[in-house]
N, C-alpha and C positions, 0 to 999 in steps of 0.2 A: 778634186784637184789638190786640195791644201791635204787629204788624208795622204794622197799619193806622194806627195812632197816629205811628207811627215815620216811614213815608211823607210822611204827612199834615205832618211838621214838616220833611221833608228839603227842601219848595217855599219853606222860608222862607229858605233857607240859599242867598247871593247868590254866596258866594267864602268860601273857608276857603284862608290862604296861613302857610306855617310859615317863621320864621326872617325874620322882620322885625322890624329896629334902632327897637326902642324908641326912640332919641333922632331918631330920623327917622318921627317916625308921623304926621305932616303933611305928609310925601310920601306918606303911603299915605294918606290922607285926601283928599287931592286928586284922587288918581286914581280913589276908591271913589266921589266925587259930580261926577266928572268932566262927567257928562251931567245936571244936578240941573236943567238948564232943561227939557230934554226931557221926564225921566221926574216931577218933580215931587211926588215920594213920598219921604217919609222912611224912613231906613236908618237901622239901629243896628249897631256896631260893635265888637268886644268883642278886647281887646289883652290876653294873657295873661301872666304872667311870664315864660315862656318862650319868647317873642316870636313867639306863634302870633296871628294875625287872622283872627277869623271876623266875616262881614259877614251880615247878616239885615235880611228886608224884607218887609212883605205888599201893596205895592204899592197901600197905601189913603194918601191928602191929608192930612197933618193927624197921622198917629201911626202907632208900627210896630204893628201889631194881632194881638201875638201875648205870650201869657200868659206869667206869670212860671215856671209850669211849664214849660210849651214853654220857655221860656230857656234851666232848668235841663236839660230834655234834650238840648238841641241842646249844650248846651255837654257836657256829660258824654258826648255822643257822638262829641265833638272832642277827647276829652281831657283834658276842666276841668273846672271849677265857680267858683260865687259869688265864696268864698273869696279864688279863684286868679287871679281878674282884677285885674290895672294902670290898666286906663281902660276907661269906656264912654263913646261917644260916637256924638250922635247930632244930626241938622241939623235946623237951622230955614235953610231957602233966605232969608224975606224978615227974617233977623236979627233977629228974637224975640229975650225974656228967656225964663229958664226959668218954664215954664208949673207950675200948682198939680200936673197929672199930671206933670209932671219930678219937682215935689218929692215926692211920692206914691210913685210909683217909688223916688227913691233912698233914702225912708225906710227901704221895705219891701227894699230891697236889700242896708242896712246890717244890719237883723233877721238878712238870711241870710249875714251876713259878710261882705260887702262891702267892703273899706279903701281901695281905690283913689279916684280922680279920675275924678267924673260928669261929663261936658262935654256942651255942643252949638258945632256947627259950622257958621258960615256960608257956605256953599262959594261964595259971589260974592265976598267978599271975603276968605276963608282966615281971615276970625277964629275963634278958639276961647273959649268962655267956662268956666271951671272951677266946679263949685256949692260955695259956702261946706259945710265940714262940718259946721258948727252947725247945720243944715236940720234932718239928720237927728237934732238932739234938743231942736228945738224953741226954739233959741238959745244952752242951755245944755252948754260943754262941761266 
């Protein structure tokens, strides 16, 4: 059961690439949505302290469609956790704001440790937008 489970998350896992410069993760972001006209599915991105990149995607319009369990396996199977992430980043192709699920997300990400920089990423134009940290408590820091 747990192998099945394990499989079953290993199709979410786009690229996993170790020893990438942090101060350069906007080259690696380029390259990860390189094809964002083509494929047209959002990817989520995960920048570890240790400057490990794991890319993750379920190939659905609109949202990565995969639970925050699944996160936490795939990353613990990479090496991490919650905690241990520096940036998550994920694109909106027609430059959206962060949607109420962004904020949803980072709330319940902060719950499980989370301290780093929530972003999305425009890949037509390389913008990055960063989520205020107040989100996650409602305004109040």
């Amino acid at each position: 059961m747990a192998q099945q489970r394990k499989d079953k998350l290993a199709k979410y896992v786009k690229k996993v690439k170790k020893n990438v410069d942090l101060d350069k993760y906007l080259d690696e972001l380029s390259k990860v949505y390189s094809n964002w006209k083509q494929e047209d599915a959002e990817k989520m991105v995960f920048f570890t302290r240790d400057g490990t990149m794991i890319v993750i995607g379920s190939d659905d319009k609109g949202y990565v469609n995969v639970s925050l369990a699944g996160i936490q396996q795939i990353l613990i199977a990479n090496g991490s956790n919650i905690p241990y992430l520096k940036r998550i980043v994920h694109n909106h192709n027609k430059g959206e704001d962060f949607s109420k699920g962004d904020e949803d997300m980072y709330k319940v990400l902060v719950k499980y440790g989370f301290k780093g920089e929530f972003q999305i990423y425009t890949p037509k134009t390389g913008q990055v937008r960063t989520m205020d940290k107040s989100v996650a408590t409602g305004g109040k820091d």
